[in-house]
BAMI-564928 format. One record per atom (N, C-alpha, C, O, CB): x, y, z; residue in one letter. Coordinates in steps of 0.2 Angstrom, whole numbers, padded with zeros to 4 digits, always signed. Glycine has a CB too. Layout:
N
XYZA
...
end
This chain:
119
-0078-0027+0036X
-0077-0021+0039X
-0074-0022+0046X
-0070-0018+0048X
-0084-0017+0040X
-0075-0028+0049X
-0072-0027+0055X
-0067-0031+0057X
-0066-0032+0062X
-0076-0029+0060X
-0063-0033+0049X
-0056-0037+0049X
-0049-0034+0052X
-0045-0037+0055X
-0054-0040+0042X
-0049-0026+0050X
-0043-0024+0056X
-0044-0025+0063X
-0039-0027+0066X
-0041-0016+0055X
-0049-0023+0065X
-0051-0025+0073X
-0049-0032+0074X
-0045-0033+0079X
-0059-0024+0075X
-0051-0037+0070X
-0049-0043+0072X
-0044-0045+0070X
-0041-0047+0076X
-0052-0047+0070X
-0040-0045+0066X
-0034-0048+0062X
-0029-0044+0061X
-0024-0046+0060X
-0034-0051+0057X
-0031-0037+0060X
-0025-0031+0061X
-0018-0031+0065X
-0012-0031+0064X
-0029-0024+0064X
-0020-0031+0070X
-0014-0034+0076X
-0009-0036+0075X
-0003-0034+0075X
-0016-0038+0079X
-0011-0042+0075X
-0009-0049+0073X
-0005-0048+0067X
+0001-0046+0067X
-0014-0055+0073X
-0010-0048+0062X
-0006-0047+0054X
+0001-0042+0055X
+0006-0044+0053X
-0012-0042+0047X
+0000-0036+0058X
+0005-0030+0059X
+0012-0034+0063X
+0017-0034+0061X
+0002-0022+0065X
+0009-0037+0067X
+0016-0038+0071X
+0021-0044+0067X
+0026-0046+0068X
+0014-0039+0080X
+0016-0046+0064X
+0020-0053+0063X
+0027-0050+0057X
+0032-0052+0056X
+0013-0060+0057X
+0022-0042+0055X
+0028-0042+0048X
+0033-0037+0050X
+0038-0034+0047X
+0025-0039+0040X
+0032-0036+0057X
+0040-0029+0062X
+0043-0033+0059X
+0041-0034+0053X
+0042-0027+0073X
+0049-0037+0060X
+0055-0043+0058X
+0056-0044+0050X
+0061-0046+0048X
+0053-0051+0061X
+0050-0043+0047X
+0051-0046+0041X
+0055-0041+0035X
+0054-0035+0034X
+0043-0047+0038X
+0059-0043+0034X
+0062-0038+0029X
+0061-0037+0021X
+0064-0032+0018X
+0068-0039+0029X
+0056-0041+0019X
+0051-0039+0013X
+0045-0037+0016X
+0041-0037+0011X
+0050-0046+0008X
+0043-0035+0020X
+0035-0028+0021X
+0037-0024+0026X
+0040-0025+0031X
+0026-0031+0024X
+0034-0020+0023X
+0035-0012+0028X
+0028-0010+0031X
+0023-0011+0029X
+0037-0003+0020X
+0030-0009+0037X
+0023-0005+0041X
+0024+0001+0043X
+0026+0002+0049X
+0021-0008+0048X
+0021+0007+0039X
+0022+0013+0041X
+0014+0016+0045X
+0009+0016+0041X
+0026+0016+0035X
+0015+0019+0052X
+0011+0024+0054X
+0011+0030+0054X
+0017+0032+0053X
+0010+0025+0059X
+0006+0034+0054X
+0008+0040+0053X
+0005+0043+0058X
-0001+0039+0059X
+0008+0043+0047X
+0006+0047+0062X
+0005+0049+0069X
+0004+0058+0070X
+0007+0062+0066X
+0013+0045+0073X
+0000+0059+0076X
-0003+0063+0075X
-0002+0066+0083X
-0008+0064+0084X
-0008+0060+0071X
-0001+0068+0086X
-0001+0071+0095X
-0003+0065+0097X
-0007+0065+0102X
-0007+0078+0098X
+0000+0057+0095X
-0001+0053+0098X
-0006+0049+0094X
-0007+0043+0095X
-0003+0054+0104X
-0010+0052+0090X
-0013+0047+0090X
-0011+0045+0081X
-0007+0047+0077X
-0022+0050+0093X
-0015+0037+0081X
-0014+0034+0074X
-0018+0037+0069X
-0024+0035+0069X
-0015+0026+0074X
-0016+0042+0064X
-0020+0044+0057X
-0022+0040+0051X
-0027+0040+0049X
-0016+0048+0053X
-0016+0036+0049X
-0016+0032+0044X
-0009+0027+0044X
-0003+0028+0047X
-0017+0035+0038X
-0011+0024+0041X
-0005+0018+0038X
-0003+0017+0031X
-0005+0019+0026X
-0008+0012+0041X
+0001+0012+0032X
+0003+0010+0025X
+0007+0003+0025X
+0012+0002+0027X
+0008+0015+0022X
+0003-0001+0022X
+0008-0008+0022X
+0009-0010+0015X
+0005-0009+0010X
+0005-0015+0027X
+0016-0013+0015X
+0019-0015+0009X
+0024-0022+0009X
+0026-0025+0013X
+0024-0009+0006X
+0024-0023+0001X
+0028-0031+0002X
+0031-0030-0004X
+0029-0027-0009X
+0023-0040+0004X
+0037-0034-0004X
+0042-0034-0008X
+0044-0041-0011X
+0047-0044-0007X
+0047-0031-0006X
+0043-0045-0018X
+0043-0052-0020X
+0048-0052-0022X
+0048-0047-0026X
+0039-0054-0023X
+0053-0056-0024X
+0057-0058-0031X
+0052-0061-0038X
+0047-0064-0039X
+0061-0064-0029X
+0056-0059-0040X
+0054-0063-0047X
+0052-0067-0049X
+0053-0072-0046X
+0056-0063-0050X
+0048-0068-0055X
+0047-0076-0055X
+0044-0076-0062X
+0041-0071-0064X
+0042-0079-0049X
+0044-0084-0066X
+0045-0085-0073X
+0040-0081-0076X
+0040-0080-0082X
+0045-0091-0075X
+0035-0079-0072X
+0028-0075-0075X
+0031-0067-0076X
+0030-0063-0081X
+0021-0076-0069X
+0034-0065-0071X
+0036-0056-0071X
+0042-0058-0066X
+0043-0060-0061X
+0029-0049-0067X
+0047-0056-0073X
+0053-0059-0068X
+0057-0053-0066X
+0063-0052-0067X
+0059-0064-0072X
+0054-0048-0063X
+0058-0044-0061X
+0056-0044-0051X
+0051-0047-0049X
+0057-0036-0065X
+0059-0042-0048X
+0057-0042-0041X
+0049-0034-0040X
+0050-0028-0041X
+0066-0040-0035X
+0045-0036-0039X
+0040-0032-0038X
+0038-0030-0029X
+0039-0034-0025X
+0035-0036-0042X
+0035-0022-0028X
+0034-0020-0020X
+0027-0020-0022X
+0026-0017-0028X
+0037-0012-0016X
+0022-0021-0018X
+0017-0021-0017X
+0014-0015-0012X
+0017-0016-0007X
+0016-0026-0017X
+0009-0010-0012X
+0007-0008-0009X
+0001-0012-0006X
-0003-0014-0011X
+0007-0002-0012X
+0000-0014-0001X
-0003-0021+0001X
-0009-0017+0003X
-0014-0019+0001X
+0000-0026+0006X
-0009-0010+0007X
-0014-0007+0011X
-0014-0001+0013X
-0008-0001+0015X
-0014-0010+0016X
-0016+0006+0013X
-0015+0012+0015X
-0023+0016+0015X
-0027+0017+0011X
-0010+0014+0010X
-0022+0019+0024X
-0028+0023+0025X
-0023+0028+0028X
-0018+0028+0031X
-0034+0020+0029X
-0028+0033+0026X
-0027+0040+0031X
-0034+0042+0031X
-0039+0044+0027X
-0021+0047+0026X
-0034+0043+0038X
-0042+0046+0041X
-0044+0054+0036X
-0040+0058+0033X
-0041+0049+0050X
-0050+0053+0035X
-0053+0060+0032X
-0049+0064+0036X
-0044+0066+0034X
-0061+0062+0031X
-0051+0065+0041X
-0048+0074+0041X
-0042+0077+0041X
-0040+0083+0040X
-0049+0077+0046X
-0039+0070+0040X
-0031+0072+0040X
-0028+0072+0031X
-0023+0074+0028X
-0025+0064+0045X
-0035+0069+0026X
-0031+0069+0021X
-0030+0077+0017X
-0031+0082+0020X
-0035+0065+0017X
-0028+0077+0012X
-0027+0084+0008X
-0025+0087+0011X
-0027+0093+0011X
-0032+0088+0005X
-0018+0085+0015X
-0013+0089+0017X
-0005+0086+0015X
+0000+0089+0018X
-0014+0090+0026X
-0004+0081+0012X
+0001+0078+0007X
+0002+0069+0014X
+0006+0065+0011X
+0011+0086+0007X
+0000+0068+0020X
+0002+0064+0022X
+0001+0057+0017X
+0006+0053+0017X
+0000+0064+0027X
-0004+0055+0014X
-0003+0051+0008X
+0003+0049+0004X
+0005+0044+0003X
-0006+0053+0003X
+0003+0055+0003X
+0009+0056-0002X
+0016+0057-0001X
+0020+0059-0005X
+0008+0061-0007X
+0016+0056+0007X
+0022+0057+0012X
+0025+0049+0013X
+0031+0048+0012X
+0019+0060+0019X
+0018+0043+0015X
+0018+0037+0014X
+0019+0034+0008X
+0022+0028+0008X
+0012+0035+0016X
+0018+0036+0002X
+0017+0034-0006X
+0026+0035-0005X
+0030+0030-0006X
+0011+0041-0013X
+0028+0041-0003X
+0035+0041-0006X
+0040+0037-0002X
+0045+0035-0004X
+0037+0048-0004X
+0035+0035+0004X
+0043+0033+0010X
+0044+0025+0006X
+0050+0023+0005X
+0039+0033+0021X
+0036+0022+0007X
+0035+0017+0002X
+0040+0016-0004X
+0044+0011-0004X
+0028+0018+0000X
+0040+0020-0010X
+0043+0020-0016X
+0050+0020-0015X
+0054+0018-0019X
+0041+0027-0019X
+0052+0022-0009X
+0061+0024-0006X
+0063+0017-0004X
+0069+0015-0004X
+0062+0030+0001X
+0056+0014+0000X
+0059+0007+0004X
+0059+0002-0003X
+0064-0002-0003X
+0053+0004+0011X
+0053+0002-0007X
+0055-0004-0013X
+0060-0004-0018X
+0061-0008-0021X
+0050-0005-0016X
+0063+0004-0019X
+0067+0005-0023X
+0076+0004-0019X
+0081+0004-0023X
+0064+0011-0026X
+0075+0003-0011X
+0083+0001-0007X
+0081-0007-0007X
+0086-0010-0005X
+0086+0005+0003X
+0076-0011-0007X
+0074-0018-0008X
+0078-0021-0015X
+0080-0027-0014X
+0067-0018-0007X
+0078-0016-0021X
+0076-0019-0026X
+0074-0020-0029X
+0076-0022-0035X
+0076-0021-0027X
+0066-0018-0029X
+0060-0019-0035X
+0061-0014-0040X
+0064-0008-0041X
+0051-0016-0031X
+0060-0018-0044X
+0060-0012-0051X
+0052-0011-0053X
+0051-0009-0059X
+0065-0015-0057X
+0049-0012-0048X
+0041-0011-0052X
+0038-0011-0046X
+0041-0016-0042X
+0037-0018-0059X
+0031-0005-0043X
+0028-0005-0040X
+0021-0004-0041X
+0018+0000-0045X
+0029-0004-0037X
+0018-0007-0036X
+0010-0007-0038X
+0004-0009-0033X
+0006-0010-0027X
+0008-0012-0042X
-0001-0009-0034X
-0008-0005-0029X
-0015-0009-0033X
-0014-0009-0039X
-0009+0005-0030X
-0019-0011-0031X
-0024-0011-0030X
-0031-0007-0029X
-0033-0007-0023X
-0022-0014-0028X
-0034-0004-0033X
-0039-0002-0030X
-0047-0003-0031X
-0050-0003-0037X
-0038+0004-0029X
-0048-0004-0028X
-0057-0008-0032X
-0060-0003-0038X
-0059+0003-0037X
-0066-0008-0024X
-0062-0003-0041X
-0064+0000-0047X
-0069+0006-0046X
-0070+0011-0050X
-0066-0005-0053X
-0072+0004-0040X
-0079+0010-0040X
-0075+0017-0035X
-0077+0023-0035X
-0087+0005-0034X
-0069+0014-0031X
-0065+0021-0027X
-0061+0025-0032X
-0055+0025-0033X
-0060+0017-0021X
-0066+0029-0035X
-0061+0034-0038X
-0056+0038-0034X
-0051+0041-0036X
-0066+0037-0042X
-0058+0039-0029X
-0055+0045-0024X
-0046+0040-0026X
-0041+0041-0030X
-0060+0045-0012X
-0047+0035-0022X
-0041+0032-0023X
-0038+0031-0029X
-0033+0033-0031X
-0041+0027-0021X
-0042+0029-0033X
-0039+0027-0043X
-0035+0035-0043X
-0029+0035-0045X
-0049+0027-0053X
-0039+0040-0041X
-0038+0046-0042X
-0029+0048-0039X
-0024+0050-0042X
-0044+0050-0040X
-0030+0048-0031X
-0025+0048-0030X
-0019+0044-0031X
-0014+0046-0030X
-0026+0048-0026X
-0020+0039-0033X
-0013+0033-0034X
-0011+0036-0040X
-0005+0037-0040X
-0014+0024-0034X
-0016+0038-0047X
-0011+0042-0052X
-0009+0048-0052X
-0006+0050-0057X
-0014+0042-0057X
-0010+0051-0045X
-0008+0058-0043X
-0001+0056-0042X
+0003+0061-0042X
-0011+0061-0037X
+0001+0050-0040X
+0008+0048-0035X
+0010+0043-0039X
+0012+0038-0036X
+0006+0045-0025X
+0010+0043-0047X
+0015+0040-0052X
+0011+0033-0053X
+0016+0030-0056X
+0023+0040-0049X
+0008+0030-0053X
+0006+0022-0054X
-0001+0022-0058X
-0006+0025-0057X
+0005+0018-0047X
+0000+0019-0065X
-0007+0020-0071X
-0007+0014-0070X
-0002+0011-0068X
-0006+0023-0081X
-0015+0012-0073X
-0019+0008-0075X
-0016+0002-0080X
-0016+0004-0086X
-0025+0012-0077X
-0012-0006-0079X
-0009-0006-0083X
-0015-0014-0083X
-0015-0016-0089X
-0001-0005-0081X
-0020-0016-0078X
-0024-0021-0080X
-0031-0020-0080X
-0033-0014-0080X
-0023-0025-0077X
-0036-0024-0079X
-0043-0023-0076X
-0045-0031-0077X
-0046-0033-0083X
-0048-0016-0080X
-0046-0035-0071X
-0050-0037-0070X
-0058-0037-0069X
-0061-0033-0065X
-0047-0038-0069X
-0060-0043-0072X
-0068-0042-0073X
-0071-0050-0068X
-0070-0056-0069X
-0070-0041-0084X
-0074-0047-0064X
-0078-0056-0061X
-0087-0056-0062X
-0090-0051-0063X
-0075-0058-0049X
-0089-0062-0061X
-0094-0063-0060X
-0096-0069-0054X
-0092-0074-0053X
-0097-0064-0066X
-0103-0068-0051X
-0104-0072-0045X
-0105-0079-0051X
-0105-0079-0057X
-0113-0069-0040X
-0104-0085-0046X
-0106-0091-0048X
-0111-0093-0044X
-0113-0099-0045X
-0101-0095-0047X
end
């Protein structure tokens, strides 16, 4: 819980310069609402097309269910598709439906599922 406070920063700034990840804010009478970070790979013998990752995205409750999500989802989709990707994708823990829910609102289906157990 308390890794953006610690490593948030740091992690953000390292990728301003980078031209495969995007760091978008979304902003609010000043203040930060939500975010969105993304990365863009080339290809490789396993999935050889170049792939964008949606690496990260919050938007505070009270600001959601007014399209900013889906403002970030798009801007995201615009930036991986002037990069090159021909495939993008997201991550969401299996028990956050809100999210499962929303990412297939904003075009991206269920294409794996991983299953783990403790050791």
């Amino acid at each position: 819980m308390g890794w953006p406070r610690e490593f948030g920063p740091e992690r953000f700034a390292a990728g301003i310069d980078d031209p495969t990840r995007l760091l978008l804010v979304a902003d609010c009478d000043g203040q930060v609402v939500g975010h969105l970070t993304g990365s863009v790979a080339e290809g490789s013998a396993m999935r050889p097309v170049k792939v964008a990752t949606l690496v990260s995205m919050y938007v505070q409750p009270t600001h959601r269910r007014g399209g900013l999500g889906a403002r970030l989802v798009a801007q995201f989709s615009a930036w991986a598709k002037e990069a090159g990707a021909e495939l993008a994708e997201v991550t969401a823990y299996s028990s956050n439906a809100d999210a499962i829910r929303f990412y297939e609102r904003n075009g991206f289906a269920s294409q794996s599922v991983t299953l783990r157990t403790a050791l």
